[in-house]
MMTF fields as JSON, N, C-alpha, C and O atoms, coordinates in Angstrom:
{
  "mmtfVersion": "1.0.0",
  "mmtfProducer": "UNKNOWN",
  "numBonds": 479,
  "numAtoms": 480,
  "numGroups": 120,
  "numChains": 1,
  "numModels": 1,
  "chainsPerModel": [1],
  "groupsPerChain": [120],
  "chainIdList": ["A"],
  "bondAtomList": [4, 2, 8, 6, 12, 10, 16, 14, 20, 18, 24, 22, 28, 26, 32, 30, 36, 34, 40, 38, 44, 42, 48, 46, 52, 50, 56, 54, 60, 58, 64, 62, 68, 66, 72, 70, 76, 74, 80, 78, 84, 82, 88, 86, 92, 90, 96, 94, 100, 98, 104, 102, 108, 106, 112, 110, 116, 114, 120, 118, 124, 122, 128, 126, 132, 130, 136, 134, 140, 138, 144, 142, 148, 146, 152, 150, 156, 154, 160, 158, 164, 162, 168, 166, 172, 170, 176, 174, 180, 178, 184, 182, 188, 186, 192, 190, 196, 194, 200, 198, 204, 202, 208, 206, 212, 210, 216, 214, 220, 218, 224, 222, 228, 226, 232, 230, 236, 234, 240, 238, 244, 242, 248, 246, 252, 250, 256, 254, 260, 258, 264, 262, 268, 266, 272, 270, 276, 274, 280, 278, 284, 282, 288, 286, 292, 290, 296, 294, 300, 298, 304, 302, 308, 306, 312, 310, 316, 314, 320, 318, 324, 322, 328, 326, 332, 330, 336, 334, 340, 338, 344, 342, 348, 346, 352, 350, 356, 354, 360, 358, 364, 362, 368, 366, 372, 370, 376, 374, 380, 378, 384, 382, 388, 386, 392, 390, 396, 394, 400, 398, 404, 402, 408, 406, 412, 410, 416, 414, 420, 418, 424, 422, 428, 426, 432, 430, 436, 434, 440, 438, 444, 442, 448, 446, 452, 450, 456, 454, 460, 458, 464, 462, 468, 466, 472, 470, 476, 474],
  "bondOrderList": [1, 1, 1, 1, 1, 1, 1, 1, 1, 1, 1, 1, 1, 1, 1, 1, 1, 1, 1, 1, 1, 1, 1, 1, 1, 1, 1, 1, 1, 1, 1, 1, 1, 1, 1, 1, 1, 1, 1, 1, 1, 1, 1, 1, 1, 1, 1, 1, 1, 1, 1, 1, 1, 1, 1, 1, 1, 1, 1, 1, 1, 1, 1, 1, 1, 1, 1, 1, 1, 1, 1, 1, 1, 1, 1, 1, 1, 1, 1, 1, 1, 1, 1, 1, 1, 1, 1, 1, 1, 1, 1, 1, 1, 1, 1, 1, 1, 1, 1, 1, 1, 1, 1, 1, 1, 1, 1, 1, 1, 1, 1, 1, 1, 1, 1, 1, 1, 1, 1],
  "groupList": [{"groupName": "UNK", "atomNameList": ["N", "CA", "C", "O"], "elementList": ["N", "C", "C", "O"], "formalChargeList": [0, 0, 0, 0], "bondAtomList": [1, 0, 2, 1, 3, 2], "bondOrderList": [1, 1, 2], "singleLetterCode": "X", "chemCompType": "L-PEPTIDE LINKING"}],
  "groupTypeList": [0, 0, 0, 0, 0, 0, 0, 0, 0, 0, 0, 0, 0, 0, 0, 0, 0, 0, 0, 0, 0, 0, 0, 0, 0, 0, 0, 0, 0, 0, 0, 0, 0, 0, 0, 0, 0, 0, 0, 0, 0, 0, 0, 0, 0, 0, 0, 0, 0, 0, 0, 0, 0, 0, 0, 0, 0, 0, 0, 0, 0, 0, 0, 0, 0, 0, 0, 0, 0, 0, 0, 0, 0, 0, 0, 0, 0, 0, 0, 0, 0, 0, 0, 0, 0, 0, 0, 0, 0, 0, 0, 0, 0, 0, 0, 0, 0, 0, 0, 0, 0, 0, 0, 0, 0, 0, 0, 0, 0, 0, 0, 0, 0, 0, 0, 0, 0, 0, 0, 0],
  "groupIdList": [1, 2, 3, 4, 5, 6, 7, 8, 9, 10, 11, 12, 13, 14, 15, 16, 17, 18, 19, 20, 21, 22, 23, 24, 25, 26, 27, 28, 29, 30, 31, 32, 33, 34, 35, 36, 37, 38, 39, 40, 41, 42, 43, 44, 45, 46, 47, 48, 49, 50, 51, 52, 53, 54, 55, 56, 57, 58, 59, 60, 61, 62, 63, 64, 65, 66, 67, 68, 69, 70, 71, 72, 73, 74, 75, 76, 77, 78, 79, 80, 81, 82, 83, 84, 85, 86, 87, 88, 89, 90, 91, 92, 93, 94, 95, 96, 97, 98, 99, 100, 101, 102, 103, 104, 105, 106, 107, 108, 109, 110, 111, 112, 113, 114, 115, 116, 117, 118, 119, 120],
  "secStructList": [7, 7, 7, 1, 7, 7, 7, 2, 2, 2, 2, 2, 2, 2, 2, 2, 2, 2, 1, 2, 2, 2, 2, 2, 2, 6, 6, 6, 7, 7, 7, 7, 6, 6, 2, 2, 2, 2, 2, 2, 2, 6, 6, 1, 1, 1, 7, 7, 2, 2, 2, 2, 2, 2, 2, 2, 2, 2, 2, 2, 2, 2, 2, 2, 2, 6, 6, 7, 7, 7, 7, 6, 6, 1, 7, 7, 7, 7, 7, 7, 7, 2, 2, 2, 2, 2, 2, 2, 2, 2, 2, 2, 2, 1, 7, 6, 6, 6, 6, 6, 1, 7, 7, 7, 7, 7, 7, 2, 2, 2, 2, 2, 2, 2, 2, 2, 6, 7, 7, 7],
  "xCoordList": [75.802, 76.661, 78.008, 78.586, 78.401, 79.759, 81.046, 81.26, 81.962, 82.569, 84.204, 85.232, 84.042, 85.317, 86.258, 85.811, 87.269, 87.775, 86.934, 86.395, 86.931, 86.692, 86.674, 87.684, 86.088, 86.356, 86.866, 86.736, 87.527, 88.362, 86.78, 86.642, 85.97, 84.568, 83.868, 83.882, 83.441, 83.442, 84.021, 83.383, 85.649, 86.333, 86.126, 86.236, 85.78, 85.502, 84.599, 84.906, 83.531, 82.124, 82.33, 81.582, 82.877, 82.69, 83.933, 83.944, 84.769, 85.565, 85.047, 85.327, 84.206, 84.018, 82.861, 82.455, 82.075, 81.002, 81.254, 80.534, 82.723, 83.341, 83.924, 84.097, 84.143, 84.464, 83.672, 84.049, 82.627, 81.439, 80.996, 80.303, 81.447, 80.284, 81.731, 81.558, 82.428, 84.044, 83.785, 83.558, 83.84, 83.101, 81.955, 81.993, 80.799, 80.311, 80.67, 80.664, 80.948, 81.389, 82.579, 82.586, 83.337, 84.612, 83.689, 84.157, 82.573, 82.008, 80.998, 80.145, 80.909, 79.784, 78.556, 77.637, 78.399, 77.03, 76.174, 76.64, 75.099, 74.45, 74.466, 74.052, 75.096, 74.453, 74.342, 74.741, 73.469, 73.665, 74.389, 74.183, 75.451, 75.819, 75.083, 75.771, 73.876, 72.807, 72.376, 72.386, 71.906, 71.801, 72.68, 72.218, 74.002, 74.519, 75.334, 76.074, 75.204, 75.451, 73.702, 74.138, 72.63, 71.569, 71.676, 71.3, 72.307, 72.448, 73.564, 74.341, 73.851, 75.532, 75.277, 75.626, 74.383, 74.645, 74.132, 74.707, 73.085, 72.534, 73.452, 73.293, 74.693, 75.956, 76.583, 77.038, 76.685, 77.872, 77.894, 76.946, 78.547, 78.269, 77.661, 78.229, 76.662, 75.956, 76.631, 76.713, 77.201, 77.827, 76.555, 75.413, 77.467, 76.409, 77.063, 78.158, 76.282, 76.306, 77.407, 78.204, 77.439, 79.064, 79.721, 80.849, 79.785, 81.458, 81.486, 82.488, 80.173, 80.355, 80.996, 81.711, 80.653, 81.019, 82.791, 83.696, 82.705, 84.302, 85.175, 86.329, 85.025, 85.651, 86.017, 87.113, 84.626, 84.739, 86.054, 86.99, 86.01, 86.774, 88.526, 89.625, 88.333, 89.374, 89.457, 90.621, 89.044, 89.251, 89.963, 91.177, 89.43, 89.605, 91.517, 92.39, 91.601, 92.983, 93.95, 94.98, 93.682, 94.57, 94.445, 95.377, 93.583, 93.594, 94.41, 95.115, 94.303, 95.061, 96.537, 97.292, 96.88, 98.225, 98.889, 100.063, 98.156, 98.529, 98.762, 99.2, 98.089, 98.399, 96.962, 96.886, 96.137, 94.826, 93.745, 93.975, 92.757, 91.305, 91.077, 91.555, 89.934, 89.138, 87.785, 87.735, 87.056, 85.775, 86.028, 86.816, 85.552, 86.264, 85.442, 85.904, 83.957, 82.952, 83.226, 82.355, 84.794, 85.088, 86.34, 87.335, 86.399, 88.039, 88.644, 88.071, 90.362, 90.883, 91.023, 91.164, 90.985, 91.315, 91.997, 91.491, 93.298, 94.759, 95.018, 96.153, 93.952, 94.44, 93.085, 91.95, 93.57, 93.011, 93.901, 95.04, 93.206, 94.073, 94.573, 94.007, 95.888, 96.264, 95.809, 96.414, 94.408, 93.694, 92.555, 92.054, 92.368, 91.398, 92.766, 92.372, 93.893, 94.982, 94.767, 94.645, 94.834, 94.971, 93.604, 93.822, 92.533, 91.062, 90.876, 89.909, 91.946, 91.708, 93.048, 92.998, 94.085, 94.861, 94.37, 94.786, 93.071, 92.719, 91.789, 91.324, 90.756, 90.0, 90.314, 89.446, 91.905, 91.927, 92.978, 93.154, 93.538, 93.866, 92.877, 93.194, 91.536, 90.11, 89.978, 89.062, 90.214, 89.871, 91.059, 91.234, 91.904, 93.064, 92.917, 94.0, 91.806, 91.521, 91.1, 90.735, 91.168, 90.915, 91.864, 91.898, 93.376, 94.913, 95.504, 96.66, 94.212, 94.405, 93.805, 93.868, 92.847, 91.995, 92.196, 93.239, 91.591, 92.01, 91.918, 90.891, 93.057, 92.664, 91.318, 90.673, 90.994, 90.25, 90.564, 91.665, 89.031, 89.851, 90.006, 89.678, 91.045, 91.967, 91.296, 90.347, 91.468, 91.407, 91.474, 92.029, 91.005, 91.213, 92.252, 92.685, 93.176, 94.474, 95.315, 96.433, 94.534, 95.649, 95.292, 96.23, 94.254, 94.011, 94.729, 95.315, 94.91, 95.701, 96.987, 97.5, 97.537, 98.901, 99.376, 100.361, 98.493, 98.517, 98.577, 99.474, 97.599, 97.543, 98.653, 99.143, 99.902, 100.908, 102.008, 102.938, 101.752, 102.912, 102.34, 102.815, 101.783, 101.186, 102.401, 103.479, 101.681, 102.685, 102.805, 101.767, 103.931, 104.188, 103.002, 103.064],
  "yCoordList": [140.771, 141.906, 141.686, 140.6, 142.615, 142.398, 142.672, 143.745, 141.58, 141.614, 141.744, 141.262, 142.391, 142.81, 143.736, 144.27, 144.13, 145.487, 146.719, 146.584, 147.642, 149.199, 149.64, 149.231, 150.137, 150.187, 152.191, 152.9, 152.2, 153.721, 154.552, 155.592, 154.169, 155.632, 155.065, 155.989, 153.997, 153.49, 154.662, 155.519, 154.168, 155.286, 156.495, 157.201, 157.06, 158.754, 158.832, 159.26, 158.47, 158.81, 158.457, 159.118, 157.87, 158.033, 158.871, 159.194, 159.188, 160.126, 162.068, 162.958, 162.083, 163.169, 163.48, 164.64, 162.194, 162.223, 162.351, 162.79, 161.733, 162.167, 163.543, 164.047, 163.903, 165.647, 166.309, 167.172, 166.157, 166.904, 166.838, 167.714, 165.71, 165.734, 165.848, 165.75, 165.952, 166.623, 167.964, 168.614, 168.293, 170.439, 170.877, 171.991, 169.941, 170.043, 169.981, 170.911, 168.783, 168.666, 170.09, 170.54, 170.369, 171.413, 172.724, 173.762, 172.747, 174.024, 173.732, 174.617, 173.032, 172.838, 172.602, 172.643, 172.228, 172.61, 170.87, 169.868, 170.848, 169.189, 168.51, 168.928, 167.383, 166.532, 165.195, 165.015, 164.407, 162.85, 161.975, 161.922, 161.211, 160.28, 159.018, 158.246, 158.77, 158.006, 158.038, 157.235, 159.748, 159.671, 160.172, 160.371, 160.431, 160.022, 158.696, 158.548, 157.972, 156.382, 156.2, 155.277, 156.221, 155.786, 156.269, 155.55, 157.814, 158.248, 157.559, 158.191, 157.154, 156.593, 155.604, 155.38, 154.521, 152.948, 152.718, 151.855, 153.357, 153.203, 153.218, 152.51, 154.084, 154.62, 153.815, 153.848, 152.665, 151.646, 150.178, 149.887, 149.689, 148.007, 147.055, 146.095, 147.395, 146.215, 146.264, 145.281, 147.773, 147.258, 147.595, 148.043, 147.095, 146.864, 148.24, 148.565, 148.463, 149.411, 149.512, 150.449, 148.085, 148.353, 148.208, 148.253, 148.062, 148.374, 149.722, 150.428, 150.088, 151.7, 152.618, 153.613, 152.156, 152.567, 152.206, 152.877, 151.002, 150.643, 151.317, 151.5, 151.665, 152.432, 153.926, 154.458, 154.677, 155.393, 155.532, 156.271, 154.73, 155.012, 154.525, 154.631, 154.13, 153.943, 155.478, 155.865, 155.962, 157.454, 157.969, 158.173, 158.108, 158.691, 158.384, 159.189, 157.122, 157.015, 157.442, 158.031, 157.183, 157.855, 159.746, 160.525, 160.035, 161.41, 161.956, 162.92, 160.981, 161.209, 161.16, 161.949, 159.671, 159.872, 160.813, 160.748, 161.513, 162.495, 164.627, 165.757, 163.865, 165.029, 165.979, 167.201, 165.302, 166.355, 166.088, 165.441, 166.681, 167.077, 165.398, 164.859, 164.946, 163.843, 163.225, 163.241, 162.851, 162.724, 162.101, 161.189, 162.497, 162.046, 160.529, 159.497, 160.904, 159.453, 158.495, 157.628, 158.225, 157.208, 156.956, 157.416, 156.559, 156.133, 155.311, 154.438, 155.841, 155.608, 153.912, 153.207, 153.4, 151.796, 151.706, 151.901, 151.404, 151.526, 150.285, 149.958, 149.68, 148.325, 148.64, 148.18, 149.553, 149.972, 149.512, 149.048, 149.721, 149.67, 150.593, 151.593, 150.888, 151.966, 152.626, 153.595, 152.114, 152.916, 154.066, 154.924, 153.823, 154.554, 156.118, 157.269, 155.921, 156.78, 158.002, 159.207, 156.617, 157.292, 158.485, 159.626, 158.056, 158.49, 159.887, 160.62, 160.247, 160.994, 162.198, 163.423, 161.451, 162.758, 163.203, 164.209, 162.074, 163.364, 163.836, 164.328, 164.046, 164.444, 165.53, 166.401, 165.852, 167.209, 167.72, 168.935, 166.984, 167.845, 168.184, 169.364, 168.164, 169.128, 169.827, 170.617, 169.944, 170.87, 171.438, 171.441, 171.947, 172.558, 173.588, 174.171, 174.389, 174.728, 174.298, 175.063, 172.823, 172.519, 172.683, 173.204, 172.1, 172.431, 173.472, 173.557, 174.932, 176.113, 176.707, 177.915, 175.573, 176.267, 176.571, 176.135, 177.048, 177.18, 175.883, 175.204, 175.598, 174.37, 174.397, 175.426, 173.334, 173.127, 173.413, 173.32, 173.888, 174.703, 173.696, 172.526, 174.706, 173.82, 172.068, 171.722, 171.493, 170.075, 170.737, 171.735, 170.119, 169.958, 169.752, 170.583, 168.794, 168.924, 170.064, 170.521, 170.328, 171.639, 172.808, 173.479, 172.926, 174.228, 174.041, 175.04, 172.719, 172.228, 172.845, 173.608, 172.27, 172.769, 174.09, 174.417, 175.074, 176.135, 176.92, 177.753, 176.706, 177.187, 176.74, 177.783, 175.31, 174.986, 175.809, 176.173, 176.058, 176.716, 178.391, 178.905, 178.725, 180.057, 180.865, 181.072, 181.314, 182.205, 183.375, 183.952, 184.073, 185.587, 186.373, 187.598],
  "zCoordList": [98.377, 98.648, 97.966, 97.981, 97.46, 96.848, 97.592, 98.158, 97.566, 98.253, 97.691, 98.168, 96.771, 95.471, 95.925, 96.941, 95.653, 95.762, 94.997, 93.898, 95.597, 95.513, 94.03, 93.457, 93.465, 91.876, 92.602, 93.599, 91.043, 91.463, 91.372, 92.016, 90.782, 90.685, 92.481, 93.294, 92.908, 93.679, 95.081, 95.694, 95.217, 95.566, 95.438, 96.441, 94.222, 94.067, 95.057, 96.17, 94.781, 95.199, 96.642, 97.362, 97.102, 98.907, 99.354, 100.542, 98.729, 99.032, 99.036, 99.839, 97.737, 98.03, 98.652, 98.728, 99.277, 100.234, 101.795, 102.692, 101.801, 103.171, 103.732, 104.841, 102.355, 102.072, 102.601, 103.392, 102.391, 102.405, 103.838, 104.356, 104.487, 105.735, 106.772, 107.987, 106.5, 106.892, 107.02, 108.041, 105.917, 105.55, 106.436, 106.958, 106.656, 107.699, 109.26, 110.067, 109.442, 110.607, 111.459, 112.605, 110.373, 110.698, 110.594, 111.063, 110.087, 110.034, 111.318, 111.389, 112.033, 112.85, 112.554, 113.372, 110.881, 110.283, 110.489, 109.947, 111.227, 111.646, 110.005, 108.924, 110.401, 108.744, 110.046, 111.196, 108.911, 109.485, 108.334, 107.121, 109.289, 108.784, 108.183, 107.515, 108.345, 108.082, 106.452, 105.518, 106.714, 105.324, 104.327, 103.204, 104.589, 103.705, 103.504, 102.532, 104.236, 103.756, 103.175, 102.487, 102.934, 102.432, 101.153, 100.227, 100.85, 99.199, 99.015, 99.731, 98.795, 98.594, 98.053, 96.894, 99.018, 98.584, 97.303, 96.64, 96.76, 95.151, 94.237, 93.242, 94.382, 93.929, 93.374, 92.23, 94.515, 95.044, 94.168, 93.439, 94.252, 93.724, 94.756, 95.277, 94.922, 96.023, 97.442, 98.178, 97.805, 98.903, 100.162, 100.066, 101.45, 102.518, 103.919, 104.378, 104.025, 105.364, 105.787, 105.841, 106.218, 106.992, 106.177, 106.667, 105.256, 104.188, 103.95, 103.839, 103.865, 103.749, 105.024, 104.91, 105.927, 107.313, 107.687, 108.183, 107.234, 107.545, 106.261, 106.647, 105.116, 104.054, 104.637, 104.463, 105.551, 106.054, 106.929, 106.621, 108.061, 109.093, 108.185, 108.728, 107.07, 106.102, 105.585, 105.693, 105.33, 104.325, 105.955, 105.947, 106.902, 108.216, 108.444, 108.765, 108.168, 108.39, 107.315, 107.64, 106.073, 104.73, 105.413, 105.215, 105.928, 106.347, 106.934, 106.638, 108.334, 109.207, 109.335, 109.903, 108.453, 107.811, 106.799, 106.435, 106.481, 105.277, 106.899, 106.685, 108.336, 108.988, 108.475, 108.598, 108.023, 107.864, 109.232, 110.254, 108.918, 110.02, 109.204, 108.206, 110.427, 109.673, 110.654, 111.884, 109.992, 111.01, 112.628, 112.879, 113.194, 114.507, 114.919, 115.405, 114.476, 114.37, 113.69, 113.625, 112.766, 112.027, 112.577, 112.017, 113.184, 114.1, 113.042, 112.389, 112.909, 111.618, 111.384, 112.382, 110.257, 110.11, 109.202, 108.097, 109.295, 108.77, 107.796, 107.45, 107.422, 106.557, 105.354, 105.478, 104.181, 103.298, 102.083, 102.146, 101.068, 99.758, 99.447, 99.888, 98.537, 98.023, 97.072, 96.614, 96.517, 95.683, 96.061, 95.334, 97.222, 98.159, 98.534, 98.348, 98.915, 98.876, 97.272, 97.052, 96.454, 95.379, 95.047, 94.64, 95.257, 95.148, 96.191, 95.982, 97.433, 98.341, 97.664, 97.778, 97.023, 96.242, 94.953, 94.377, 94.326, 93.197, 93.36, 92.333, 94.897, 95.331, 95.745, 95.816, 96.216, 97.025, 95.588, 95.507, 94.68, 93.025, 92.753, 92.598, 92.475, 92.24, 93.546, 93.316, 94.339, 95.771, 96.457, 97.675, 95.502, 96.239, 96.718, 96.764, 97.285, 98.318, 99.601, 100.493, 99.699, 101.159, 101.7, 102.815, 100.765, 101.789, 102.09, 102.503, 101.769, 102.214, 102.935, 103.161, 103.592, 104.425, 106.015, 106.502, 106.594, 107.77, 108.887, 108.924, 109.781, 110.525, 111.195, 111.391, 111.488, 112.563, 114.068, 114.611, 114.793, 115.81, 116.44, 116.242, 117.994, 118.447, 119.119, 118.415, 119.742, 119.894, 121.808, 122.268, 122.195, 123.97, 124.21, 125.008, 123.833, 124.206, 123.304, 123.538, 122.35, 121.541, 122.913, 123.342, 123.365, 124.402, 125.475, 125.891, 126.254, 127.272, 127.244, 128.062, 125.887, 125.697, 125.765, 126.428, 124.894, 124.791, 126.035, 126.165, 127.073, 128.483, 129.001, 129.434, 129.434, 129.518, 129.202, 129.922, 127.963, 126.935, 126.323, 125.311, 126.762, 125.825, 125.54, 126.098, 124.233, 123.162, 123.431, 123.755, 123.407, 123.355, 122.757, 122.652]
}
């Protein structure tokens, strides 16, 4: 198993695979996470499951720090490289329509609040 840093195509390719099952997830539409870590790894440089899985919950946190939606099944992991950063801003420079899309609906505590606080 290789245990190298991330090559930037490396990076592409699980970035815009997280996109995708992101687009799902926010659309409600079923995917499994299974198989898309099984298309992926052929992709990859010898990596292993869980690097794929822990890269994941890595894209999850560059997300989250950037204030976007992000898989909720990858709980964020904040000790990534800055090239994986880099790989998620020229992912959404080809998709500058995701930062126009509509949020995700509200969150349980976004409804909480709202009932607390409701708007004119």
């Amino acid at each position: 198993m290789s245990n190298g840093a991330w090559t930037d195509e490396e990076n592409d390719l699980i970035v815009a695979d997280y996109f995708a099952m992101l687009a799902d997830d926010i659309s409600a539409r079923r995917y499994s996470k299974a198989e898309h870590r099984r298309a992926l790894l052929p992709l990859l440089n010898d990596r292993s499951e869980g690097s794929v899985e822990f890269k994941h919950q890595n894209i999850s946190a560059v997300l989250k720090g950037l204030g976007e939606d992000w898989i909720p099944g990858y709980k964020p992991a904040f000790n990534f490289q800055m090239t994986l950063v880099d790989a998620v801003a020229r992912w959404l420079a080809l998709n500058p329509a995701w930062l126009g899309r509509q949020p995700r609906l509200q969150t349980a505590a976004g409804l909480r609040d709202a009932r607390i606080h409701p708007t004119p």
